[in-house]
DRENTI-29810 format. One line per field, with one value per residue (C-alpha): residue number from 1; residue in one letter; y negated, x negated, z. Coordinates in steps of 0.02 Angstrom, whole numbers, plus 50000, padded with zeros to 5 digits. Each point is the difference from the previous one (the first is absolute). Example, Ala and Ser with C-alpha at 12.3 -4.5 7.8 and 13.67 -1.06 7.14 Angstrom:
2
k = 1 | 2 .
r = a | s .
c2 = 50225 | 49828 .
c1 = 49385 | 49931 .
c3 = 50390 | 49967 .
This chain:
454
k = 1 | 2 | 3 | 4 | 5 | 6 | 7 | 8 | 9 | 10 | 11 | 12 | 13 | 14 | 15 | 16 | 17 | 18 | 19 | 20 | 21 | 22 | 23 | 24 | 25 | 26 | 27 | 28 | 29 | 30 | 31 | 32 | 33 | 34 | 35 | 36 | 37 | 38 | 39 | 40 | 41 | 42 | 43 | 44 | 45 | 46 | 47 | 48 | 49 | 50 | 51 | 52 | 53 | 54 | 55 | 56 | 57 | 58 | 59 | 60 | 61 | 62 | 63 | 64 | 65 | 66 | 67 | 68 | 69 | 70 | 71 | 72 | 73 | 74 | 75 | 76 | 77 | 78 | 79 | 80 | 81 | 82 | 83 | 84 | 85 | 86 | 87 | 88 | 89 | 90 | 91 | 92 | 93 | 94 | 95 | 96 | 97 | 98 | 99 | 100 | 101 | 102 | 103 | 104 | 105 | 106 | 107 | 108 | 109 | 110 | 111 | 112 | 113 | 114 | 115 | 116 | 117 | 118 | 119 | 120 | 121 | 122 | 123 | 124 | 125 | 126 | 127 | 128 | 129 | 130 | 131 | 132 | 133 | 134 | 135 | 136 | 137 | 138 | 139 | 140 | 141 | 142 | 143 | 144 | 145 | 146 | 147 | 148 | 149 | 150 | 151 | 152 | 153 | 154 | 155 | 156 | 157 | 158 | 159 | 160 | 161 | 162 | 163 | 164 | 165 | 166 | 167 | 168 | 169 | 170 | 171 | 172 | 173 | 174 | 175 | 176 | 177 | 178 | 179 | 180 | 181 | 182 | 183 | 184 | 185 | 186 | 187 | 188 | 189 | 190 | 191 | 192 | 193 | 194 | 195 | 196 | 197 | 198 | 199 | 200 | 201 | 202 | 203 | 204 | 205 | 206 | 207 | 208 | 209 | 210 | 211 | 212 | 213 | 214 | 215 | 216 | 217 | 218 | 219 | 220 | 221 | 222 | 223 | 224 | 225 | 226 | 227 | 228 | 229 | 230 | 231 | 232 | 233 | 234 | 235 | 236 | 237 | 238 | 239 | 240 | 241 | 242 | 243 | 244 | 245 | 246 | 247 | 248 | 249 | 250 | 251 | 252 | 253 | 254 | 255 | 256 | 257 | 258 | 259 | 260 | 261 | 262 | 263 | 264 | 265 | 266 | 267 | 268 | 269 | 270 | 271 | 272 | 273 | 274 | 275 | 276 | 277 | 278 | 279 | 280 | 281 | 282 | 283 | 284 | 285 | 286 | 287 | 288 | 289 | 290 | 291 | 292 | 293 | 294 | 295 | 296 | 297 | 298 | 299 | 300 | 301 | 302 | 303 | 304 | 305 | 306 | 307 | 308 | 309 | 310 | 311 | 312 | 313 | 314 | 315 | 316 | 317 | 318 | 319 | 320 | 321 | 322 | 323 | 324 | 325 | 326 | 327 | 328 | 329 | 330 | 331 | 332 | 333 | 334 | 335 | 336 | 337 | 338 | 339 | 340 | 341 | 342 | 343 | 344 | 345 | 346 | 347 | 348 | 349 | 350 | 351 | 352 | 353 | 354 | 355 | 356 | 357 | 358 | 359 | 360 | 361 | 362 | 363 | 364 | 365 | 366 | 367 | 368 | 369 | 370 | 371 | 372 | 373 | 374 | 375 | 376 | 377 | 378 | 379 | 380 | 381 | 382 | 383 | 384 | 385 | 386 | 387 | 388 | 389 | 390 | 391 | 392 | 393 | 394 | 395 | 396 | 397 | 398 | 399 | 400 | 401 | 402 | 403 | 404 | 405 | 406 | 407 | 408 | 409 | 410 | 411 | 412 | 413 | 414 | 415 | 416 | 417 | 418 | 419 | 420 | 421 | 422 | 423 | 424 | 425 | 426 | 427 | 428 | 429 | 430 | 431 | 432 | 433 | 434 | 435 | 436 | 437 | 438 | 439 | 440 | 441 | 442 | 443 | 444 | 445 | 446 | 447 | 448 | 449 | 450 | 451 | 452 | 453 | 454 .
r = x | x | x | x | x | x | x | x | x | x | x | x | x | x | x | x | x | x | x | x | x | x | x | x | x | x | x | x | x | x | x | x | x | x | x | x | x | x | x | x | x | x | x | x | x | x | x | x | x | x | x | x | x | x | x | x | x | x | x | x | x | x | x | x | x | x | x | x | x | x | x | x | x | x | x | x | x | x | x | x | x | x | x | x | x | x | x | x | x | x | x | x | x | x | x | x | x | x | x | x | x | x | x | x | x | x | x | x | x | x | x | x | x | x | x | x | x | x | x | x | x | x | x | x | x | x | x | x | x | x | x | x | x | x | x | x | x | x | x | x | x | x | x | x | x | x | x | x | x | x | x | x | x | x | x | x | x | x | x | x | x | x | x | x | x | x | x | x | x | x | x | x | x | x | x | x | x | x | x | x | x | x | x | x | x | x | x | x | x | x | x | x | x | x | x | x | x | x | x | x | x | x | x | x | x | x | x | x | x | x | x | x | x | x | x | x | x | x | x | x | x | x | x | x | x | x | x | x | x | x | x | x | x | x | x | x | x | x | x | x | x | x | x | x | x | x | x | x | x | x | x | x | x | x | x | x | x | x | x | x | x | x | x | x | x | x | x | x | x | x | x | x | x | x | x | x | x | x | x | x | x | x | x | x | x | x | x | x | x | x | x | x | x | x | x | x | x | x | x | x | x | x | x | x | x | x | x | x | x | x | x | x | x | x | x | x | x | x | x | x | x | x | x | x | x | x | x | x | x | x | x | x | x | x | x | x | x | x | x | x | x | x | x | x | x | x | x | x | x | x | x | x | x | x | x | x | x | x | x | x | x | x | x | x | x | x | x | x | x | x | x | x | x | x | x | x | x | x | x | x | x | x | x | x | x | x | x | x | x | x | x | x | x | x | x | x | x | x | x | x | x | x | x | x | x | x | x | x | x | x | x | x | x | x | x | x | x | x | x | x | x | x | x | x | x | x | x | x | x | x | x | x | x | x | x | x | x | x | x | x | x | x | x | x | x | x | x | x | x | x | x | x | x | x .
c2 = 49823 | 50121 | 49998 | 50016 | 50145 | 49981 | 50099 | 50154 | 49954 | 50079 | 50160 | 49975 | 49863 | 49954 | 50035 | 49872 | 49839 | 50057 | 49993 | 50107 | 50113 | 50104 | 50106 | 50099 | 49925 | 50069 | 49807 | 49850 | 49872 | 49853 | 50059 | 50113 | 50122 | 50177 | 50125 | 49896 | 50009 | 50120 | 50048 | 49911 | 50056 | 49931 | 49852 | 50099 | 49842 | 50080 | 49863 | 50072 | 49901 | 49996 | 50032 | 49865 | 50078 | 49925 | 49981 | 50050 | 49893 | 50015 | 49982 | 49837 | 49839 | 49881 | 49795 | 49986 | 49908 | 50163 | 50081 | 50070 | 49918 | 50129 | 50085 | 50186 | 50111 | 50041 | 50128 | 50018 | 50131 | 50023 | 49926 | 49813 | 49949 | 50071 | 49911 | 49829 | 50039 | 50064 | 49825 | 50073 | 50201 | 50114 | 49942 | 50149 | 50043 | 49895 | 50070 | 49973 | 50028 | 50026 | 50004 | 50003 | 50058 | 50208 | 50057 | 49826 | 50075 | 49979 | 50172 | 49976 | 49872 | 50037 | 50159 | 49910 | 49900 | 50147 | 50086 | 49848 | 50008 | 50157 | 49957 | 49881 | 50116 | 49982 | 50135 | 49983 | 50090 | 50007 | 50054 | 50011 | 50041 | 50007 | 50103 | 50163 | 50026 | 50070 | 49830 | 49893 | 50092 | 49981 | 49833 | 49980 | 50099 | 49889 | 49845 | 50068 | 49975 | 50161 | 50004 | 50098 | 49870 | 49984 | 50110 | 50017 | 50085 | 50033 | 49964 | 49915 | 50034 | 49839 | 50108 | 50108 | 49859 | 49930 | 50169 | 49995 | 49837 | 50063 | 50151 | 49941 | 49819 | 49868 | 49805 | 49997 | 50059 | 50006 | 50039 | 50008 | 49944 | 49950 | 50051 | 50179 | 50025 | 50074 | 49991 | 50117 | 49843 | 49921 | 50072 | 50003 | 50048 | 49937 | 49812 | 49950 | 49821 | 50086 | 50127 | 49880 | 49899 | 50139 | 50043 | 49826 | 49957 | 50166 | 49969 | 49835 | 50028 | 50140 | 49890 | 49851 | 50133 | 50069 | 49873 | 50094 | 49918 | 50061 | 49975 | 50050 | 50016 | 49930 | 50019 | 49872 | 49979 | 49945 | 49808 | 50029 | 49976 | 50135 | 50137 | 50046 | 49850 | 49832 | 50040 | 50089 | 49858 | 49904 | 50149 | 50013 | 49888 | 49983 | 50045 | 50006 | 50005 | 50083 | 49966 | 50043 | 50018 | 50158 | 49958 | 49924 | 50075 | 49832 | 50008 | 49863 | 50036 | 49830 | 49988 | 49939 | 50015 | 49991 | 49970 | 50026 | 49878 | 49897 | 50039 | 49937 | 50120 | 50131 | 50145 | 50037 | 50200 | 50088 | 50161 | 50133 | 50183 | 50015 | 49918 | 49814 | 49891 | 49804 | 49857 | 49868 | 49859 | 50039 | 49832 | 50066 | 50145 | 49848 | 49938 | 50022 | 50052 | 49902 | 49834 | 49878 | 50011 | 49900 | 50028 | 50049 | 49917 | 50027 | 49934 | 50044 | 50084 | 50054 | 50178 | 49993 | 49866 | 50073 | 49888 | 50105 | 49953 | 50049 | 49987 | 49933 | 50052 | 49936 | 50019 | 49929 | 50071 | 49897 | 50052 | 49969 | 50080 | 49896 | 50040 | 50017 | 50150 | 49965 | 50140 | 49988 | 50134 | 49949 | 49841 | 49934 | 49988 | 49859 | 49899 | 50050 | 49918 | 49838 | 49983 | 50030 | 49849 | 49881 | 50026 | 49971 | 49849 | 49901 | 50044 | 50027 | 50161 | 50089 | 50174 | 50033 | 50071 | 50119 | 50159 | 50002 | 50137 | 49969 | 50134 | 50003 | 50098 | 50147 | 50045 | 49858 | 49902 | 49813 | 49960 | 49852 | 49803 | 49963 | 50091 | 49892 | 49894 | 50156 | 50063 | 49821 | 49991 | 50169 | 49980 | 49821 | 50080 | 50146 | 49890 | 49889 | 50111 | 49942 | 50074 | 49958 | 49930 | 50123 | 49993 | 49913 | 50053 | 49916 | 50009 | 49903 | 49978 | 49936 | 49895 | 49955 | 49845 | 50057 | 49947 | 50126 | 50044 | 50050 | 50175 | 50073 | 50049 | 49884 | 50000 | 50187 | 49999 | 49871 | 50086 | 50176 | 49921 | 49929 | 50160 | 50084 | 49874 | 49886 | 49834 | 49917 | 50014 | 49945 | 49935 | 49873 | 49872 | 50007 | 49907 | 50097 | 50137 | 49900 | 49897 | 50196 | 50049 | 49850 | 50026 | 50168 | 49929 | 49876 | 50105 | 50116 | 50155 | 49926 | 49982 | 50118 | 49882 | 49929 | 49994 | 50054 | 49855 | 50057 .
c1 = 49463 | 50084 | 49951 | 50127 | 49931 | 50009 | 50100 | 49939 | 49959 | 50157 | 49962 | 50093 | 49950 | 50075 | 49856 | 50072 | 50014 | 49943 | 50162 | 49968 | 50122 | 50011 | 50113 | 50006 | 50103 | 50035 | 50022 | 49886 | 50080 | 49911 | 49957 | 50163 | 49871 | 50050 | 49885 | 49866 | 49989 | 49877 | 49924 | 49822 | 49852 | 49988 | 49850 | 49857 | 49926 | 49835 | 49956 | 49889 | 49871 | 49984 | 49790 | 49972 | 49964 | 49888 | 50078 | 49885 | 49918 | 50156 | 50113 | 49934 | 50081 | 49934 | 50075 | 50152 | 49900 | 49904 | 50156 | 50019 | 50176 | 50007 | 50193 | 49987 | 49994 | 50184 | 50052 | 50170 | 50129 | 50049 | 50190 | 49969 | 50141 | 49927 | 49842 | 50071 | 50095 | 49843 | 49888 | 49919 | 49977 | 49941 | 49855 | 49899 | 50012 | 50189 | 50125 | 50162 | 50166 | 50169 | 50156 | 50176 | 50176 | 50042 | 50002 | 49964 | 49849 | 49836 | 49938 | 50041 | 49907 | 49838 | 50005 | 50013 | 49827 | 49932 | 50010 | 49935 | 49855 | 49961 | 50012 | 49896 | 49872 | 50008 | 50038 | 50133 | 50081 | 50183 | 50049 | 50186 | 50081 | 50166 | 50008 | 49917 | 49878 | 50118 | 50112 | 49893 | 49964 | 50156 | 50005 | 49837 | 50060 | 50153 | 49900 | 49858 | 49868 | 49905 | 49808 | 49838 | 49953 | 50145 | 49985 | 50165 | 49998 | 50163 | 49936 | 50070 | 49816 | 49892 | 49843 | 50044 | 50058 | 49826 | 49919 | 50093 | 49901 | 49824 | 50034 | 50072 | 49887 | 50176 | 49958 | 50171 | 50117 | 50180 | 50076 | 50211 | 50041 | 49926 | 50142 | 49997 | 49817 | 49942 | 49848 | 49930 | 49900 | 50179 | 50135 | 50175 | 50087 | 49995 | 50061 | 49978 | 49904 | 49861 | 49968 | 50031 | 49855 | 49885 | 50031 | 49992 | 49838 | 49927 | 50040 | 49950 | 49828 | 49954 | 50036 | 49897 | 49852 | 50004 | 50071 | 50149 | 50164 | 50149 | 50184 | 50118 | 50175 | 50101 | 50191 | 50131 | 50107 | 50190 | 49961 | 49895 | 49814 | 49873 | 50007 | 49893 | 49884 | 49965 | 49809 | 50007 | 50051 | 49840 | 49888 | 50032 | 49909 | 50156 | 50196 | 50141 | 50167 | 50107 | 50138 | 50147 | 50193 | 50077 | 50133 | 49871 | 49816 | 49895 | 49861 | 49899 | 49858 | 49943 | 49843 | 50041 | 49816 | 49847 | 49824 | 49926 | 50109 | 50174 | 50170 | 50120 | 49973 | 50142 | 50002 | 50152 | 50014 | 50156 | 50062 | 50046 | 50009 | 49843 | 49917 | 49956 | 49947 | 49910 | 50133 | 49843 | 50123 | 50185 | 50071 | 50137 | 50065 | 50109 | 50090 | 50147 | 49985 | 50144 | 50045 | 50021 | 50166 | 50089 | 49944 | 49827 | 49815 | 49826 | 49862 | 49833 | 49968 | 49816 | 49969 | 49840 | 49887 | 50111 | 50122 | 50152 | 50191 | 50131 | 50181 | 50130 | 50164 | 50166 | 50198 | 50148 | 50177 | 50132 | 50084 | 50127 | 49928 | 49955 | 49808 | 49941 | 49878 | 49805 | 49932 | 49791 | 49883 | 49822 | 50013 | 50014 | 50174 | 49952 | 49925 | 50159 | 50090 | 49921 | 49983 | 50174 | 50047 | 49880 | 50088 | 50179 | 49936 | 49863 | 50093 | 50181 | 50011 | 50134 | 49943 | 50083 | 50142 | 49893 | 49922 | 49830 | 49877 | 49820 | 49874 | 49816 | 49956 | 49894 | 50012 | 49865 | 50038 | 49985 | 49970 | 49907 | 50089 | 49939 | 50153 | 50127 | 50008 | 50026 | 50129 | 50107 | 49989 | 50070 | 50129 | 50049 | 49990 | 50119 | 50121 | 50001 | 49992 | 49824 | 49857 | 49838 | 49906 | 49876 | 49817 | 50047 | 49948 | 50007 | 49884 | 50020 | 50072 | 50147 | 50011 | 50160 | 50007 | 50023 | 49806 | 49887 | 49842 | 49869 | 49902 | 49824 | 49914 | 50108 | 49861 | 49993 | 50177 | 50016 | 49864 | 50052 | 50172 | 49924 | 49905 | 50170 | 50066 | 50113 | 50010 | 50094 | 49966 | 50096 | 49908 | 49979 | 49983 | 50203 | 49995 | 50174 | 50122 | 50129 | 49846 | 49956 | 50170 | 50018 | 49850 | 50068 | 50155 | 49915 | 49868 | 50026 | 49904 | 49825 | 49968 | 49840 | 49837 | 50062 | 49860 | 50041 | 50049 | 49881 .
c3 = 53185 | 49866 | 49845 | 49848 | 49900 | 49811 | 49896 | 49925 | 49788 | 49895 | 49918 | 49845 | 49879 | 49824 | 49855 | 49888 | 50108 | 50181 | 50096 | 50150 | 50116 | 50140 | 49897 | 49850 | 49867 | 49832 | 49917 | 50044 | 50096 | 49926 | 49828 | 49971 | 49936 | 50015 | 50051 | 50063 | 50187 | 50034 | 50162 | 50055 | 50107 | 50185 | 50027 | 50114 | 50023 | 49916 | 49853 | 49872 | 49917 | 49794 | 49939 | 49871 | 49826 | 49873 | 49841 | 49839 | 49873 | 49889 | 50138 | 50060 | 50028 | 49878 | 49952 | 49923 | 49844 | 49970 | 49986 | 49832 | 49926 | 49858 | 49997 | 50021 | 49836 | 49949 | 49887 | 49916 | 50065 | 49829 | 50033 | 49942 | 50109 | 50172 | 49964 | 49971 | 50196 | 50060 | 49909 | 49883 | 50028 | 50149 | 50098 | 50046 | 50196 | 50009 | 50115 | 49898 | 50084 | 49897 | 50086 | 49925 | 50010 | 49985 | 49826 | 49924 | 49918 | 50092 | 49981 | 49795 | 49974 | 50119 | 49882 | 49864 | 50068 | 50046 | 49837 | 49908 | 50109 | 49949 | 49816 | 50040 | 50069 | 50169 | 50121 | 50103 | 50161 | 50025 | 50177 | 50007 | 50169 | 49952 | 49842 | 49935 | 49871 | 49893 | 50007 | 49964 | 49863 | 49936 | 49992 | 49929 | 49871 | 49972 | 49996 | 49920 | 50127 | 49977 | 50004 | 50042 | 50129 | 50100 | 50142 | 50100 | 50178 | 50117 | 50193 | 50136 | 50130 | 49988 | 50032 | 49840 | 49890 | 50052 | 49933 | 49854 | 49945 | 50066 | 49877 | 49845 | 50037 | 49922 | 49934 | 50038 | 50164 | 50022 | 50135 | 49992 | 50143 | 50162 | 50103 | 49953 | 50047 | 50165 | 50096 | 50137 | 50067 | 50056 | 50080 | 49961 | 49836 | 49823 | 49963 | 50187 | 50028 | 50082 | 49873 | 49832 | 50107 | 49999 | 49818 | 49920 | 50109 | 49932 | 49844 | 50007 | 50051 | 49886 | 49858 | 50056 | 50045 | 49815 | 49887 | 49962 | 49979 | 50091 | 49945 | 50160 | 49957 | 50148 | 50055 | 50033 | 50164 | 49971 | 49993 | 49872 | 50113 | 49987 | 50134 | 50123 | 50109 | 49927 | 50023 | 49824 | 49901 | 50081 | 49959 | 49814 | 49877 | 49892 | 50059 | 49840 | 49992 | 49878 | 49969 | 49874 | 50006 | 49977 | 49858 | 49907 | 49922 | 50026 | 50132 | 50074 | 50104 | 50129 | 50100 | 50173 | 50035 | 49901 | 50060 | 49805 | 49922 | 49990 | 50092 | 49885 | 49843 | 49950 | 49914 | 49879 | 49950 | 49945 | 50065 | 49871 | 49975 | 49933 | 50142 | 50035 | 49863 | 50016 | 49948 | 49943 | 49967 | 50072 | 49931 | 49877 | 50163 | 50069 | 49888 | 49875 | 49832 | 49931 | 49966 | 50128 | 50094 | 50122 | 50183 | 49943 | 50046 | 49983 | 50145 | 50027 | 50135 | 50078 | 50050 | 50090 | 49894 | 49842 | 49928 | 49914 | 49931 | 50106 | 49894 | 50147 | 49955 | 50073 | 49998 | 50089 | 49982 | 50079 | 50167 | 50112 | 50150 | 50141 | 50007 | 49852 | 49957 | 49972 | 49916 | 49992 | 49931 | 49999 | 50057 | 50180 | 50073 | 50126 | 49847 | 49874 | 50142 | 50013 | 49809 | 49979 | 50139 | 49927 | 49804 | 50091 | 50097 | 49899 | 49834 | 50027 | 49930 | 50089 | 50045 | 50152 | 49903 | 49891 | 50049 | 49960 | 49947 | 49968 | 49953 | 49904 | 49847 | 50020 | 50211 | 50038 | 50170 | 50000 | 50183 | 49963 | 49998 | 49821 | 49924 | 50089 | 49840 | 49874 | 50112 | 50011 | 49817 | 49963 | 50124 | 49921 | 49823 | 50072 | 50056 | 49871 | 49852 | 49923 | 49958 | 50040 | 49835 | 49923 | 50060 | 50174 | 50158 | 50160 | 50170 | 50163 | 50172 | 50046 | 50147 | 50103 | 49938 | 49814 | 49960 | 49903 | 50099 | 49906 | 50014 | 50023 | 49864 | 49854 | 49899 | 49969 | 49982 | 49871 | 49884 | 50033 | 49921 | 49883 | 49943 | 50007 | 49891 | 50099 | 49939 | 50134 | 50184 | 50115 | 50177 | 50118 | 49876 | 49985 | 50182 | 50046 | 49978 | 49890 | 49901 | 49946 | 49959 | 49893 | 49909 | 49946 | 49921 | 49913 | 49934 | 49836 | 49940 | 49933 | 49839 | 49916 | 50014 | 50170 | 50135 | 50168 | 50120 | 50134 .
């Protein structure tokens, strides 16, 4: 009897998820990873066996209650705002990765760190692979981020970047960027997934085998995720975002991962001529200056675990057009929408003849529901002609139904208003849309001596 002989194993697998193919393909079928497919050695059928190794004294396993629960020793980076993202400062031997948009400033401000390391007196290594000497010193010239113990070095070879820190012996390495480093160890060119594997894992290691902290500098594919394979975000100890628009100077940086401390911290910096400067308390960068106005609220909004005021503003102009225009900046369309439905519906406010623009103070983005609220109230107050009363704010959700939801975090909200001095808050506590807009007509601009109603 025949016997069906099994097909011969595919010699092209995926290095990102494993897809396999008899083919090679420039884009991963199952991943949609380009790049990736690479060719793989046949199976000889020989299996190799692995010696066991015994693992020193210092090396060995010991209980998890002997375990030593002490954090590692930070030290500050000198920028107060890149500690509080990083929880507390640099811990020595951390891989730290820092990705961000073209030109939004990530080379300023690890400069900036850099240099204050060095004041500090701490050596540090600065290994750009996309600039020269000679422009980088430029710009630490601009900024004012020249010192004895910042060494800078132009190299694009792993191997030589890794001589660089033998010989000049850095407390501090930072490497700008990831993609633009080779290795002779991995083939392909620059920025390929295979080669920003061998770089980061190289990197990676020598700063857990010497204690020295790393800070890669990664790029940003068109949706905004960092290039190159997934595998580099898992190797890194801590992975930040920054982030800024480009019509406006204010920075935030976020940790999306940190194994030394929080997630949820930002850090606020402002982008200027001179260089990037720390914003330690951005509260008065969105909002107006005058006095209130029709079409205008303030809400609280959290950035991370900080709690700032966000000035709403809104305006409607009458039309005769058949759809209406709905103009948002900074806010979410979708949620402008659905705010906008709920006023005409659960109030009677007719807005369906109006064209309505709504826009925050300052270039911040609201994306979260909390600022439904501030946004119905400064549409009402547009639309109606009335301003909201002095030292109000107003935080919550607004449900379908016309109900106010409340938010996380209200009790850092309430005193963060209250340390901004806003008297009157208005939450959840209103019960619905139309209780809240009520309790703005009724109230009147508090007297000196009044306490805060919250």
């Amino acid at each position: 009897m025949a016997t069906r002989r099994s097909a011969p194993p595919a010699p092209y697998r995926c290095t990102e998820c494993g897809w396999t193919t008899s083919k090679w393909a420039g884009r991963c079928a199952e991943c949609q990873q380009w790049g990736t497919v690479v060719e793989v050695a046949e199976q000889t059928g020989i299996l190799r066996s692995i010696s066991a190794v015994a693992p020193t004294a210092s090396r060995a396993a010991r209980p998890i209650t002997q375990i030593d629960t002490t954090d590692a020793p930070r030290r500050t980076s000198g920028v107060g705002e890149f500690d509080r993202v990083l929880g507390g400062g640099i811990v020595p031997g951390a891989a730290i990765l820092l990705s961000g948009e073209p030109g939004v400033g990530k080379s300023t401000l690890l400069l900036e760190v850099a240099a204050q390391s060095a004041r500090a007196g701490r050596r540090v290594l600065y290994a750009s692979a996309e600039e020269s000497t000679a422009q980088v010193r430029l710009r630490a010239e601009r900024t004012g981020a020249l010192h004895d113990e910042l060494y800078l070095a132009a190299e694009t070879d792993l191997a030589t970047i890794l001589g660089h820190v033998d010989e000049v012996a850095p407390e501090l390495l930072i490497v700008d960027s990831v993609q633009t480093v080779s290795s002779s160890m991995s083939d392909g060119a620059a920025g390929q997934p295979s080669q920003v594997r061998e770089v980061a894992s190289t990197l990676i290691r020598t700063a857990k085998e010497r204690g020295l902290p790393v800070i890669i500098v990664g790029h940003v594919t068109k949706d905004g995720s960092i290039a190159g394979p997934r595998i580099l975000e898992h190797l890194v100890d801590v992975v930040c975002q920054f982030e800024g628009d480009r019509q406006t100077s204010l920075r935030f940086v976020r940790a999306l991962k940190n194994r030394f401390g929080p997630t949820d911290e930002v850090g606020c910096f402002d982008m200027t001529g001179d260089g990037i400067t720390e914003v330690p308390d951005p509260s008065s960068l969105f909002l107006g200056h005058g006095d209130p106005v029709p079409g205008t609220c303030v809400t609280i909004a959290l950035e991370g675990r900080r709690a700032l005021p966000v000035e709403v503003q809104a305006l409607t102009i009458p039309t005769q057009a058949p759809n209406p225009r709905r103009i948002v900046s900074g806010v979410d369309a979708a949620r402008v929408a659905m705010v906008l439905a709920v006023l005409e519906k659960r109030t009677g406010l007719d807005v369906s003849k109006n064209d309505v623009y709504v826009s925050t103070v300052g270039g911040v983005r609201l994306v979260e529901p909390a600022a439904d609220l501030a946004i119905a109230i400064a549409v009402s107050g547009a639309m109606n002609d009335r301003a909201t009363p002095p030292q109000s704010a107003a935080v919550g959700e607004l449900s379908l139904a016309g109900e106010i939801r409340p938010v996380t975090q209200s009790a850092q909200r309430r005193s963060e208003a209250a340390r901004l001095g806003y008297r009157h808050l208005v939450d959840d506590r209103s019960k619905s849309l139309s209780g809240a807009l009520n309790d703005l007509q009724v109230r009147h601009a508090p007297r000196r001596g009044d306490t805060p109603d919250f």
